[in-house]
C-alpha positions in Angstrom: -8.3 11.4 13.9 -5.5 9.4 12.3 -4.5 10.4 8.8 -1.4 8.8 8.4 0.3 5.5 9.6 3.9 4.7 9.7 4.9 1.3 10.0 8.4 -0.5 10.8 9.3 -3.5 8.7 11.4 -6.3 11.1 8.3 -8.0 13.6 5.4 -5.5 11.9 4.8 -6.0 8.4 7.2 -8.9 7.6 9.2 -11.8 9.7 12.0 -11.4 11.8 13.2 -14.8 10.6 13.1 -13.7 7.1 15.4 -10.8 7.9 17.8 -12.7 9.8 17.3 -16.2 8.3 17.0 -15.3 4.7 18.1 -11.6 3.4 21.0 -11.6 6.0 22.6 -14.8 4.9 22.1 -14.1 1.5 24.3 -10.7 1.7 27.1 -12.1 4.1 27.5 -14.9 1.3 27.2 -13.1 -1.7 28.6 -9.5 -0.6 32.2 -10.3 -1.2 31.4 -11.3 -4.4 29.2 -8.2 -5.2 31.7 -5.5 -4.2 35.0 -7.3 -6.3 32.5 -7.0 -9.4 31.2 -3.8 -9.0 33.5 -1.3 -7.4 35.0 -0.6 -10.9 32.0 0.1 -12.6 29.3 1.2 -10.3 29.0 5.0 -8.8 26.4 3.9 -5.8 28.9 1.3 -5.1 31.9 3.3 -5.0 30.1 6.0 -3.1 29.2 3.6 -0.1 32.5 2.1 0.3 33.6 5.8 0.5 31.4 5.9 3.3 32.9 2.7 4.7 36.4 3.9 4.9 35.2 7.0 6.5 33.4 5.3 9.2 35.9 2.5 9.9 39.3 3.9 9.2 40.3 1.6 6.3 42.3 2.5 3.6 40.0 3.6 0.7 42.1 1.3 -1.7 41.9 -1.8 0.5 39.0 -3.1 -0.8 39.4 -6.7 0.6 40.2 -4.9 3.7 36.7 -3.1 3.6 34.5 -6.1 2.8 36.0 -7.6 6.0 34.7 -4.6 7.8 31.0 -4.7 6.1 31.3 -8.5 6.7 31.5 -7.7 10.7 29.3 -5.4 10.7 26.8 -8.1 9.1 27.8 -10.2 11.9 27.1 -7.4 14.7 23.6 -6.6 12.7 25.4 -3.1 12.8 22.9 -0.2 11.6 25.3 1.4 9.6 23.8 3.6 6.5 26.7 2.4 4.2 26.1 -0.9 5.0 22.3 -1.0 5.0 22.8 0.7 1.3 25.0 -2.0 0.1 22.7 -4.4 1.0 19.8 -3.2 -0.8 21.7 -3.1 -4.1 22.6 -7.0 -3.2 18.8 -7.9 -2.6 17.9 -6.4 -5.6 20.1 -8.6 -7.6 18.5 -11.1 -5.2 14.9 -10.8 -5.8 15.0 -9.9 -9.9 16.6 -13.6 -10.0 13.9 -15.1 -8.1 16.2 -16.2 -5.0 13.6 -15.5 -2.4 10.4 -13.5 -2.4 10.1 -10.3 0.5 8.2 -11.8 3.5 4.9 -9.6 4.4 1.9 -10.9 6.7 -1.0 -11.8 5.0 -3.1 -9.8 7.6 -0.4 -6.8 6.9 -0.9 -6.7 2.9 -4.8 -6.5 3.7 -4.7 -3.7 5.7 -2.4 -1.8 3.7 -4.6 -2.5 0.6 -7.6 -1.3 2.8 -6.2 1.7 4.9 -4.9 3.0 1.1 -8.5 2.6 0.0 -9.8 4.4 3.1 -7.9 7.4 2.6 -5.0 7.2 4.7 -1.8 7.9 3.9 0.6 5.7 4.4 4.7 5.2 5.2 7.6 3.0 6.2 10.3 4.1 8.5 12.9 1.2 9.0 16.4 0.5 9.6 16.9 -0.9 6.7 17.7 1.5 3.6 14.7 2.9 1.5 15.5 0.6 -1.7 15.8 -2.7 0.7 11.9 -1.7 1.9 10.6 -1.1 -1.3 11.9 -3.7 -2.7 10.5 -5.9 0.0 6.9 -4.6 -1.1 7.6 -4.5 -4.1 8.5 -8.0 -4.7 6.6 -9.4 -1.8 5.3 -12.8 -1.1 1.7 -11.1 -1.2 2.1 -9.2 -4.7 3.6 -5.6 -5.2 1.9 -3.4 -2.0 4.4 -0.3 -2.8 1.3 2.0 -4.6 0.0 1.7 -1.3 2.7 3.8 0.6 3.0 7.6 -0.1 7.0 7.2 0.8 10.1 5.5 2.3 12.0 6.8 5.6 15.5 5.2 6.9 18.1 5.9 9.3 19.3 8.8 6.8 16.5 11.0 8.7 18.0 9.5 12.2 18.5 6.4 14.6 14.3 4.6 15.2 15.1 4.8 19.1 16.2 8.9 18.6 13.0 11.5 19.4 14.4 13.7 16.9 14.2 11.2 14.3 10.6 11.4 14.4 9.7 15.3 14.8 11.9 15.5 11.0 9.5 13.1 9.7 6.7 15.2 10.6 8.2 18.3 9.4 8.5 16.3 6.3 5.1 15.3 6.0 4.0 18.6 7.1 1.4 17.1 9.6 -0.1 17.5 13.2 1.6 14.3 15.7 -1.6 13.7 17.1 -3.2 12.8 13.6 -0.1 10.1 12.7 0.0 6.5 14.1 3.5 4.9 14.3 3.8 0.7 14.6 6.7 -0.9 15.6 7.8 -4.0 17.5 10.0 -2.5 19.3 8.9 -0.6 22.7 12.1 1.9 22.9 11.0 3.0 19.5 7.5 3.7 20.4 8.2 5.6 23.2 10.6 8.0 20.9 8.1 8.1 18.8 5.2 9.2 21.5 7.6 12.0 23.3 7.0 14.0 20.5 3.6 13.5 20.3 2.7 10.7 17.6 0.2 7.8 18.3 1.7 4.4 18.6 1.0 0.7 19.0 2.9 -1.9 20.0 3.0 -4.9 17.6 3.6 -7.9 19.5 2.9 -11.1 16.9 4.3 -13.6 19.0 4.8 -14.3 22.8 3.4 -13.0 25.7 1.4 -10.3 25.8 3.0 -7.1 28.8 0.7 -6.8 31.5 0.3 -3.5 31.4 1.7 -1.0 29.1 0.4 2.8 28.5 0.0 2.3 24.9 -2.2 0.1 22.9 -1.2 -3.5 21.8 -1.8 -5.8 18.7 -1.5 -9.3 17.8 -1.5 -7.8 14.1 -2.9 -5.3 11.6 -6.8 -6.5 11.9 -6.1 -5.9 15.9 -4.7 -2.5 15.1 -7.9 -1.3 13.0 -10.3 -2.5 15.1 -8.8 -0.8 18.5 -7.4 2.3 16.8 -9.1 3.3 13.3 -12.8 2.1 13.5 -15.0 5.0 13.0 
């Protein structure tokens, strides 16, 4: 019996286009702008263009230097935790001043409400950092959802497409795989998520549908409940 769900953000919950149309464009423009402000004064700041230099090779001190680096890897939609960290400081500024509201499916937000209600326990595991996804929810388009989720994973616990990534989430929640359902978009994902033993489905909201696939598939979160959690 499913006890707990974990859901990705990007095609699951919430729009691609919103990600890449909206939140990305907002940090390439504004990020420069951010980092000369806030370097001086702000520790979390500081500590991710630490990581930066690190990861890239740049010289600590050259901080016009490293905002060309995040600025490319903006560009490449690069998964870096540095990066991803960065950003979520910038949305925040984002979202308090009313420049855009987090995207999140009507049909999602109901579910949510109603799987919380039922019992379930629920999570988010996304590439994005943990205060980008809670701020999402918590300043979404369809109210604040985030008292509906138990907690917050992101690539600090591993890479979404990396088996291991998954059986340290379990050992966090301290939970039997067969009794957790994982929903994602994204098929390499699911299948990292299955070879250690967690349910999935395959959240396909637009396009065609695969022919066949070994593992359940949904339009969207009403699909999802009727074909997996009905008792």
């Amino acid at each position: 019996m499913i006890r707990v769900i974990i859901t990705d953000i990007e095609g699951t919950t919430s729009s691609i286009s919103f990600v890449h149309e909206v939140l990305f464009p907002y940090a390439r423009e504004h990020l420069a702008g951010f980092i000369r402000e806030r370097e001086q004064e702000d520790p979390a700041v500081r500590e991710q263009l630490d990581e930066v230099a690190g990861v890239s090779g740049c010289d600590r001190d050259d901080v016009e230097g490293l905002i060309q680096v995040l600025e490319q890897w903006i560009d490449e939609d690069r998964k870096e935790t540095a990066l991803k960290t960065l950003q979520g400081l910038l949305w925040e500024q984002g979202y308090q001043r009313g420049a855009f509201d987090g995207h999140v499916y009507p049909d999602a937000a109901e579910y949510l409400r109603f799987w919380h209600d039922r019992g379930l326990r629920l999570y988010v595991y996304s590439s994005g950092s943990v205060k980008a996804q809670k701020l999402i929810f918590g300043f979404s388009s369809e109210g604040d959802l985030t008292p509906y989720f138990s907690g917050y994973f992101d690539t600090n616990v591993g890479g979404k497409k990396e088996p291991s990534s998954y059986q340290a989430i379990l050992g966090e929640l301290g939970v039997e795989p067969s009794t957790v359902l994982f929903l994602s978009d994204v098929e390499d994902e699911l299948r990292a998520a299955e070879s250690v033993g967690l349910k999935t489905c395959w959240l396909i909201r637009d396009g065609d549908l695969p022919g066949t696939t070994s593992r359940p598939v949904a339009r969207d979160f009403r699909e999802v409940d009727a074909k997996l959690l009905k008792r």
